[in-house]
C-alpha positions in Angstrom: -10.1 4.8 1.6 -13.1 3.6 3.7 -13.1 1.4 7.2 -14.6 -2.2 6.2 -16.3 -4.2 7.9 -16.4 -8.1 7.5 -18.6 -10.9 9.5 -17.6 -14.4 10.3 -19.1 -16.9 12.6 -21.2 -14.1 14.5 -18.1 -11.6 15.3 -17.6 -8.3 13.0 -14.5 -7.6 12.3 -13.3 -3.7 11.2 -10.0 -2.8 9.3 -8.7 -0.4 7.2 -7.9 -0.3 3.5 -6.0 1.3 1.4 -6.2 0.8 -2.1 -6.1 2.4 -5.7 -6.9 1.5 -9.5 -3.6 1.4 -11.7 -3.1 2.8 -15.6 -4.2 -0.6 -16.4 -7.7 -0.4 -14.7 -6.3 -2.8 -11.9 -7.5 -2.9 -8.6 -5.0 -2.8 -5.9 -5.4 -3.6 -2.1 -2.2 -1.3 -0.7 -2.5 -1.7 3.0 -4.8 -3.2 5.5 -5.1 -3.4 9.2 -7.2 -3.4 12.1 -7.9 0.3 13.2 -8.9 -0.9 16.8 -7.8 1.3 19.6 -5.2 3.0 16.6 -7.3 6.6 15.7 -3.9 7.3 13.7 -4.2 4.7 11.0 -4.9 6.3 8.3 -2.3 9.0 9.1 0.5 6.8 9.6 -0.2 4.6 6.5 -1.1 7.0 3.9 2.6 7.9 2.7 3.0 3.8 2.6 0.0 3.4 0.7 1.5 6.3 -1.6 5.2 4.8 -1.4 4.1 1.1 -2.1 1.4 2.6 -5.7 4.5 4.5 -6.9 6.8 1.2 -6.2 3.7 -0.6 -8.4 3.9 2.2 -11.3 7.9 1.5 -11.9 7.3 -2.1 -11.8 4.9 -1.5 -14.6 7.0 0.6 -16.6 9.9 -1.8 -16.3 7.3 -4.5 -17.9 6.7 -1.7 -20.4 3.0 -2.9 -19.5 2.5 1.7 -19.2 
């Protein structure tokens, strides 16, 4: 995970992102959210991130697509 930072009509805007590839070479955008004033983001949304890629990986196997 990496801060991003996007620009629109002359304003920056920074978030954080959590993503992953799946099994099937899938890109996945987990969580995002604005990290101003919050220097706990990223330790408050990891086990999410984790929690929401496992939830992903059952869905999968369900679909028998892994």
């Amino acid at each position: 995970m990496a801060p991003n930072r996007f620009e629109h009509s002359e304003k920056s805007f920074d978030f954080l992102s959590a993503g992953a590839f799946d099994p099937l070479g899938n890109a996945i955008l987990l969580l995002g959210g604005s990290k101003k004033g919050d220097d706990q983001w990223y330790r408050k949304n990891l086990s999410k991130a984790d929690k929401l890629y496992e939830e992903h990986l059952e869905a999968l196997k369900l679909e028998r697509k892994i």
